[in-house]
C-alpha positions as CSV (number, residue, x, y, z in Angstrom):
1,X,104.0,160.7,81.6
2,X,105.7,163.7,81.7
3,X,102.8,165.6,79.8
4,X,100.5,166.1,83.1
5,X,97.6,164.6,81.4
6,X,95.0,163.4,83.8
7,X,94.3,160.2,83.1
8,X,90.9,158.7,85.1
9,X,89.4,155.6,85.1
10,X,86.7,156.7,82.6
11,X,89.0,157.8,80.2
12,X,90.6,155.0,79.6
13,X,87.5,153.3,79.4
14,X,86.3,155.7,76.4
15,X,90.2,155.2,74.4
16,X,89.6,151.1,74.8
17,X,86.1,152.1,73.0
18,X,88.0,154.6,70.5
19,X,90.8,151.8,69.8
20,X,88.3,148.9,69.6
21,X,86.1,151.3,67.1
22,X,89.4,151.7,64.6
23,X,90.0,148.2,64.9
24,X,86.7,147.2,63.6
25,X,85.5,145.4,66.6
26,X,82.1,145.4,66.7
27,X,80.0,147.1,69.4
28,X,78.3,144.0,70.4
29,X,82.0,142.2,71.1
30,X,83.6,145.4,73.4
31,X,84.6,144.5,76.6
32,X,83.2,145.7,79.4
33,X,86.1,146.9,81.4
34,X,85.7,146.1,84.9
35,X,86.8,148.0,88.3
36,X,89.1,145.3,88.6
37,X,90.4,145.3,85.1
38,X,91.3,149.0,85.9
39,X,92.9,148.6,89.5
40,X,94.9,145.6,87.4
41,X,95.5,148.3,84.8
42,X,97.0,150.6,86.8
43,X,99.1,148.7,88.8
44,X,100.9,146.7,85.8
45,X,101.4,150.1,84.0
46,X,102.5,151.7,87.1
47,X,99.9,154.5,87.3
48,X,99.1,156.2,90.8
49,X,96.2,157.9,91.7
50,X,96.6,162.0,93.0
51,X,94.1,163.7,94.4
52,X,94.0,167.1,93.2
53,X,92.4,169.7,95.2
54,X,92.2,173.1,94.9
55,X,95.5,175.0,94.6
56,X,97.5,171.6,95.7
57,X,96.2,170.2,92.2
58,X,98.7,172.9,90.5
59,X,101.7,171.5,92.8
60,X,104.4,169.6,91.0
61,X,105.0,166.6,93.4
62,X,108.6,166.6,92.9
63,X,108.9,170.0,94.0
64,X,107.0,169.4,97.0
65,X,109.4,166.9,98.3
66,X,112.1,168.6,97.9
67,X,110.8,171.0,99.5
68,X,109.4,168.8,102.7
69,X,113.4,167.5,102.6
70,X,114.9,171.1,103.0
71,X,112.1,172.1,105.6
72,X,112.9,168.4,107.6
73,X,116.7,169.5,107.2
74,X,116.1,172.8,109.1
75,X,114.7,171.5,111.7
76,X,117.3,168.9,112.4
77,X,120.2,171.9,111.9
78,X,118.4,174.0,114.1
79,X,115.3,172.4,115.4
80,X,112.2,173.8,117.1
81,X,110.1,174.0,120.4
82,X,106.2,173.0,120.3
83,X,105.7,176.9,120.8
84,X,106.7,177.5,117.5
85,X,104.1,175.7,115.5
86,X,101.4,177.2,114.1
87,X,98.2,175.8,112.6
88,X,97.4,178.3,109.2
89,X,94.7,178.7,106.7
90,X,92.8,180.7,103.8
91,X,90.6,182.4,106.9
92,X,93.2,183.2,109.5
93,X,96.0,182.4,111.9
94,X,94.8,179.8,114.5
95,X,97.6,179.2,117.2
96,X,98.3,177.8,120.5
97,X,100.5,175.5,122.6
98,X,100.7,172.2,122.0
């Protein structure tokens, strides 16, 4: 889906009920779409699950591994010493030696 759409386990539920509605199936006859019927769901229609937090939930995952590639690539061409990593945040710069 290249559209971005976020696509949870409720609404999928609610298009089976939208679908079954415009095919005339009555109310009394809808399935009742199981935890398990999702997880199946998913997994034959190849549908992962993100978790999008924060300012990470406007990252395009592709990006980010290229990304992680070129950073791993670095560090192999010119590699690093354990002084040189650094733990940051939104509140501050937290450092110290490994």
């Amino acid at each position: 889906m290249g559209d971005n759409i976020l696509i949870t386990g409720e609404v999928l539920h609610q298009k089976w009920k939208k679908f079954a509605d415009l095919a005339g199936v009555l109310e009394d006859e809808h399935l009742n779409l199981s935890q398990g019927w999702l997880a199946c769901f998913k997994t034959r229609n190849g549908l992962k699950q993100f978790k999008c937090h924060s300012e990470a939930g406007s990252a395009d995952p592709e990006k980010v591994e290229r990304e992680r590639q070129c950073v791993q690539e670095l560090i192999k061409k010119y590699g690093y010493e354990l002084r040189d990593i650094f733990n940051m945040d939104e509140t501050g710069l937290f450092y110290g030696h490994v």
